[in-house]
NULUM-217445 format. One line per 3 residues: their letters; for each residue x, y, z of C-alpha. Coordinates in steps of 0.5 Angstrom, whole numbers, plus 500, padded with zeros to 3 digits. Layout:
REM NULUM-217445
a) X,Y,Z ~ ...
***
This chain:
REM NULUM-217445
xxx) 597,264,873 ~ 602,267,869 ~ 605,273,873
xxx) 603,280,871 ~ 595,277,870 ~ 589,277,873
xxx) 583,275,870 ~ 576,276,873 ~ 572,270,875
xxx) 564,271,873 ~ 559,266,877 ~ 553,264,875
xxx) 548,262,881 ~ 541,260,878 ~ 534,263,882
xxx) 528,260,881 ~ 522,263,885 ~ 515,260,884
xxx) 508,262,884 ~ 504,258,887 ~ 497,258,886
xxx) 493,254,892 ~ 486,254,891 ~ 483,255,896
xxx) 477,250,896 ~ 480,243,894 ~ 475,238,895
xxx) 470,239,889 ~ 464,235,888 ~ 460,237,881
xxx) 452,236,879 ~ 446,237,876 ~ 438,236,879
xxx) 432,236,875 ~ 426,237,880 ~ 419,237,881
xxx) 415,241,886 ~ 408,242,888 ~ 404,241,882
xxx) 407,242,876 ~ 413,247,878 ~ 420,244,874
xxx) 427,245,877 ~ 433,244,874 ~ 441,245,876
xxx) 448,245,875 ~ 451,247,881 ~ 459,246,883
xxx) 460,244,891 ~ 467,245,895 ~ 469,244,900
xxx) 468,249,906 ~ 475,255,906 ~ 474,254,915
xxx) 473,247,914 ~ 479,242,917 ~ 482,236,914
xxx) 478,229,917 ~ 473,224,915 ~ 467,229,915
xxx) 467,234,911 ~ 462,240,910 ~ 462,244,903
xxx) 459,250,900 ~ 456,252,893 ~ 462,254,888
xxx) 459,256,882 ~ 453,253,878 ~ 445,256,875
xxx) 438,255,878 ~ 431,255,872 ~ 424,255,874
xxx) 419,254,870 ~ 411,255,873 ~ 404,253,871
xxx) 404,254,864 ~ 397,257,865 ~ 393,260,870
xxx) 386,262,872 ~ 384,255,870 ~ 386,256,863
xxx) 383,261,861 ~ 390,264,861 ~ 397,263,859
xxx) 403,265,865 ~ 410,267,863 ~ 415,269,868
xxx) 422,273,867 ~ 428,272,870 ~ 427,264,870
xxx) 433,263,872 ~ 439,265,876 ~ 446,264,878
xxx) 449,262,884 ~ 454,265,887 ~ 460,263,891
xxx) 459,263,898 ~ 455,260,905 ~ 448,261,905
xxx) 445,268,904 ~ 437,270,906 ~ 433,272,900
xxx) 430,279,901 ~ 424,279,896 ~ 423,286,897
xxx) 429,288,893 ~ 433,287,887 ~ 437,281,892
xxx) 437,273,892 ~ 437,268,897 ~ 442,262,896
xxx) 442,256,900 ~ 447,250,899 ~ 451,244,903
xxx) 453,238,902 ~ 455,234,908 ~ 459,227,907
xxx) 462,224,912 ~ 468,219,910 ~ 468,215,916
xxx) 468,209,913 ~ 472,209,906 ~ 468,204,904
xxx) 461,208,904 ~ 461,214,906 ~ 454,218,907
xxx) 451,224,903 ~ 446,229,906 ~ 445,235,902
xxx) 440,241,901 ~ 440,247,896 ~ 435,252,894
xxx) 433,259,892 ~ 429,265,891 ~ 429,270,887
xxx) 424,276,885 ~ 421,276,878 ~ 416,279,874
xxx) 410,274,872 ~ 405,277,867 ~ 398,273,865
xxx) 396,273,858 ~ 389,273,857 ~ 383,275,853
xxx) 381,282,856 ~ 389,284,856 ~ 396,283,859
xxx) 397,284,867 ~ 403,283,871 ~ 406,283,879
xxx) 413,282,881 ~ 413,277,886 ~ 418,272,889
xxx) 420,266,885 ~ 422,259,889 ~ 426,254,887
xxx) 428,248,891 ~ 434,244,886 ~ 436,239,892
xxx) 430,240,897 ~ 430,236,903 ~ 425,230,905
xxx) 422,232,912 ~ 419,225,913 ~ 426,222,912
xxx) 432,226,914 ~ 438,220,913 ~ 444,220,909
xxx) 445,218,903 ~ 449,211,903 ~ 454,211,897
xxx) 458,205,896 ~ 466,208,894 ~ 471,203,890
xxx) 478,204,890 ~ 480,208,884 ~ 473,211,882
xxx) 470,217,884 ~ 463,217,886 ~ 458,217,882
xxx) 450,218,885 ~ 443,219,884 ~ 440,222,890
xxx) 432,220,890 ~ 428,225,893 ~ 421,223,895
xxx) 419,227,899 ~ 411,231,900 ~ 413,237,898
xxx) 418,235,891 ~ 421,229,887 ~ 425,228,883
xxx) 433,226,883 ~ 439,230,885 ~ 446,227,880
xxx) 452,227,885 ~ 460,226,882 ~ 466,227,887
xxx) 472,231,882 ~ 477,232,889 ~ 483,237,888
xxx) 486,238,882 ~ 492,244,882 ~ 493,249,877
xxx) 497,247,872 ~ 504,248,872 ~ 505,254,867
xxx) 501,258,872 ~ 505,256,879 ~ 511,257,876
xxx) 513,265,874 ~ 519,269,875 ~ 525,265,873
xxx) 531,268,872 ~ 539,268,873 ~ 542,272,876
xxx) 550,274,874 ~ 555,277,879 ~ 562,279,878
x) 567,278,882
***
């Protein structure tokens, strides 16, 4: 160093803080369900099943709804077809959550979804699953002598279960292919089928974990 001088040394140290977004349900199945219950009510569904927030890591696994939406459609006539029936909401969303009782007394809904896999075997795994809801709705009959509504509870069960056979569902796995079902329902009550596809966890990108990156400059 030349004699008289000094000289001030800046060094840059690099700081890189990260944002992480953990998504707090990470196994995810996706599906939809076209159903037929009693005489002539049709159901259908779209639904997204994740895995329980309080369910550990192992072979079987619990899941709750995620998101997803419930239609109905009643008889399209009644009093023997002397008129004509409509029903509003027919329709509802479901919401994220465990199982909520239907009060049909008021304005609220009931929602109940599982899904039940176990994983035991990688090579088959065994699917039970349930899922239905109830909601309140205005039915109005169109008839000849006029029009006359009542507000009463619909019921719509998109994943009924079968009382008369309670086993899962087995479902061949291959390595490097997710899982995708048909689930038969065949019960006395209902039939139709339930479609099933596994997604797994699939993390945020990485431009919304990652924030906050900067230098930072000291002198000394």
């Amino acid at each position: 160093m030349p004699k008289g001088k000094s000289f001030t040394y800046a060094e840059k140290k690099m700081i890189a803080t990260a944002l992480i977004t953990v998504l707090p349900r990470e196994d995810h199945w996706v599906g939809f369900s076209n159903i037929t219950q009693g005489a002539d009510e049709k159901v259908s569904s779209q639904f997204t099943f994740a895995q329980a927030p309080k369910d550990q890591k192992g072979p079987i696994r619990t899941y709750e709804v995620l998101n997803g939406t419930v239609g109905y459609k009643g008889p399209k006539t009644v009093s023997g077809g002397a008129c004509t029936l409509s029903i509003w909401p027919s329709s509802q969303v479901l919401k994220s959550g465990p199982p909520t009782p239907a009060v049909l007394v008021s304005d609220m809904v009931g929602s109940q979804g599982m899904l039940r896999v176990d994983m035991s075997n990688p090579d088959q795994w065994l699917i039970a699953g349930q899922g239905d809801s109830q909601w309140l709705a205005d039915y109005t009959t169109h008839c000849e002598n006029g029009d006359g509504t009542i507000q009463t509870g619909v019921h719509a069960g998109w994943w009924p279960l079968n009382p008369l056979n309670m086993a899962p569902t087995p479902v061949t796995v291959t390595a490097g292919k997710p899982p995708n079902i048909y689930v038969k329902i065949d019960g006395p009550m209902a039939r139709g089928t339930v479609h099933l596809t596994y997604v797994g966890y699939k993390p945020a990108p990485l431009t919304q974990r990652m924030g906050n990156f900067y230098c930072q400059t000291k002198a000394y």
